[in-house]
C-alpha positions in Angstrom: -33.7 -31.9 -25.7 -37.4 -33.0 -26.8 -35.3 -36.0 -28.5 -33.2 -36.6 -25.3 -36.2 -37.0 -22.9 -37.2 -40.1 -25.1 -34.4 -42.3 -23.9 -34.1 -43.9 -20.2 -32.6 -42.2 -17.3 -28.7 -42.6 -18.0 -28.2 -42.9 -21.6 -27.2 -40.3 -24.1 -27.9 -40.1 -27.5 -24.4 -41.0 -28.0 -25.0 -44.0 -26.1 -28.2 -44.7 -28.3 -26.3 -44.2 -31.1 -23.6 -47.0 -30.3 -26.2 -49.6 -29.0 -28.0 -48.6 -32.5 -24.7 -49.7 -34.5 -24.0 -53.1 -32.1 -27.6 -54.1 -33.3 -26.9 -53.3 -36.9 -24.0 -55.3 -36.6 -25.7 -58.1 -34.4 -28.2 -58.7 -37.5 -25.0 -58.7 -40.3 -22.5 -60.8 -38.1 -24.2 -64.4 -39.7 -22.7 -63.0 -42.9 -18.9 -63.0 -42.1 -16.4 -61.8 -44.3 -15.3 -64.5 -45.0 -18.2 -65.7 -46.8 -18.6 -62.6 -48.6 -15.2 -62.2 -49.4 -13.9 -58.6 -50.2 -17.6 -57.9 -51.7 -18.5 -54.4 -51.0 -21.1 -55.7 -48.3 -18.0 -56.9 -46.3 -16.2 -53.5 -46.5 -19.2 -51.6 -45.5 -19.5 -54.7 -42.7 -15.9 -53.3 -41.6 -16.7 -50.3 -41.8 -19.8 -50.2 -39.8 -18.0 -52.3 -37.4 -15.1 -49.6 -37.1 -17.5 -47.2 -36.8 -19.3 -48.7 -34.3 -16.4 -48.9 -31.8 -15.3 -45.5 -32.4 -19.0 -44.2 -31.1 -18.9 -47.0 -28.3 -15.6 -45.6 -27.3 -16.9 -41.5 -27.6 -20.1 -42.9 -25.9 -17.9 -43.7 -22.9 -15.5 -40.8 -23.5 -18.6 -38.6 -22.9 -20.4 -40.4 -20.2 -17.1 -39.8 -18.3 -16.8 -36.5 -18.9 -20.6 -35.9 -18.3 -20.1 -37.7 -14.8 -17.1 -35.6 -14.2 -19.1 -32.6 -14.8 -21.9 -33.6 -12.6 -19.5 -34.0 -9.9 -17.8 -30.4 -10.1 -22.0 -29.1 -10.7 -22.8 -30.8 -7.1 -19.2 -29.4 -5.5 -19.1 -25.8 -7.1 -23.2 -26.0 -5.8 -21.9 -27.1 -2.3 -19.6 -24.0 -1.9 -21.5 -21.7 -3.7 -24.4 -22.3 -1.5 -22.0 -22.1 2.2 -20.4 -19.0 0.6 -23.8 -17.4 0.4 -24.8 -18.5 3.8 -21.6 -17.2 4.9 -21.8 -13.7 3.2 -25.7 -13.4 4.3 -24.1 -14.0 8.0 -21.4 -11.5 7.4 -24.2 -9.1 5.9 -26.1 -9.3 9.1 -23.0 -8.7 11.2 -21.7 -5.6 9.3 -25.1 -3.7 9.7 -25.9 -4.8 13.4 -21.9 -3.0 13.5 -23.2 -0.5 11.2 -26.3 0.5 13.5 -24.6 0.2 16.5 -21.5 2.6 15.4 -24.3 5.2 13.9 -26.1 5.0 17.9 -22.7 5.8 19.2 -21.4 8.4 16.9 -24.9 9.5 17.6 -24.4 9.9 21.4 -21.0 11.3 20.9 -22.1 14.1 18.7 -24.7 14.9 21.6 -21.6 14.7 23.9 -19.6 16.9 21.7 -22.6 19.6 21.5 -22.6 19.6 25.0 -18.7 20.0 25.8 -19.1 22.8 23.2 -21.5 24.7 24.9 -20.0 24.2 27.8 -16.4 25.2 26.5 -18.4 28.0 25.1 -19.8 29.0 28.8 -16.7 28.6 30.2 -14.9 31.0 27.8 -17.4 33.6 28.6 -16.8 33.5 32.7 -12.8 33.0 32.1 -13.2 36.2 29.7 -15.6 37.9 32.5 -13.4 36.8 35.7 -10.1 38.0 33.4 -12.0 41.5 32.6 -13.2 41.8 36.8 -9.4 40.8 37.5 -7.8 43.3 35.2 -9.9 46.0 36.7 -9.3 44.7 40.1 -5.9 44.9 39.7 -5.6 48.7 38.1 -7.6 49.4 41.4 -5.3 47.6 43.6 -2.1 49.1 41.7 -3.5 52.8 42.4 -4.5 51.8 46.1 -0.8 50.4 46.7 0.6 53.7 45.1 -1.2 55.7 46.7 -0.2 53.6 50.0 3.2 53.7 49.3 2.7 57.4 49.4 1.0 58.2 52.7 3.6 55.2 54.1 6.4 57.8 52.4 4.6 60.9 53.7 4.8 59.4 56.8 8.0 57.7 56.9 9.6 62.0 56.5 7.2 62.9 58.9 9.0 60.6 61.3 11.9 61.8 60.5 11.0 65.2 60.5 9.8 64.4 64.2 13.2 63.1 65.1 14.9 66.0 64.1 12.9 68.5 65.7 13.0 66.4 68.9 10.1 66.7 71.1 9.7 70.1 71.1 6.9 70.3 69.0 5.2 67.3 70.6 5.3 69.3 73.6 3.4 72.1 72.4 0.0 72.6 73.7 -1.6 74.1 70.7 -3.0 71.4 68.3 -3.0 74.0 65.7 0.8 74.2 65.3 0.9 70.5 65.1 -1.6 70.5 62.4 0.6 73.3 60.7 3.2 71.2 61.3 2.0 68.3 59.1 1.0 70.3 56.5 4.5 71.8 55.9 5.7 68.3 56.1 3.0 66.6 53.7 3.9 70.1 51.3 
């Protein structure tokens, strides 16, 4: 990288590297090959020369491929950096939802305590009304019975009456009629 830094803004050392072999071959091109035949200094001259386009031609292969690059860098930074505004958005959201779902399932468990004690209150009276209702009843079940009796006692002391006639009505002596209805209650 130290090496990099060294060289102007936009050329690689690959680029260096080709522009290096042009000027080699700039100084050697007065010598053809022509006039130095099939000497070895020609066949090095051919095969710097062969050399040199192959390094132009990765030199440009490269730059492409490094401005490629820098262009899926800047787009992959582009979306990277809305996606995180995006999620630190949705991360905001979710815990204003998250707080205000805690206040309410805070409220309703206050509401549910409530209804609880109340249910709870509620049982107690129904089980205290049902106890009062039960005893109320046994008490009006022996006051019917014992109604239905004096209404039966009754009912044969009528008849009783009829069938004696009025004779016994007639009597002047309150004593027999008491007598009267005892034998009938007996």
């Amino acid at each position: 990288q130290a090496v990099a830094s060294n060289f102007p803004a936009g050329f690689s050392p690959a680029t260096m590297k080709s522009v290096s072999a042009v000027l080699v071959l700039a100084l050697i091109a007065p010598w053809s090959a022509e006039a130095l035949g099939d000497s070895p200094v020609s066949k090095a001259l051919e095969l710097l020369t062969s050399l040199s386009e192959k390094i132009t031609a990765q030199g440009e292969t490269a730059e492409k491929e490094y401005a490629e690059f820098a262009e899926y860098c800047k787009t992959t930074d582009k979306q990277l950096d809305f996606e995180i505004t995006t999620g630190e958005k949705e991360v905001a959201d979710l815990s204003a939802s998250i707080e205000q779902a805690s206040a309410t399932m805070s409220s309703l468990s206050t509401k549910i305590e409530e209804l609880a004690a109340s249910i709870s209150t509620d049982e107690a009276d129904m089980k205290a009304a049902e106890e009062i209702r039960s005893k109320e009843s046994a008490d009006f079940a022996a006051t019917e019975a014992e109604l239905k009796e004096v209404i039966d006692t009754l009912e044969r002391a009528v008849s009783l009456l009829r069938r004696q006639g009025t004779s016994m009505l007639q009597s002047k002596s309150v004593d027999s009629f008491v007598q009267a209805l005892d034998a009938m209650v007996q």
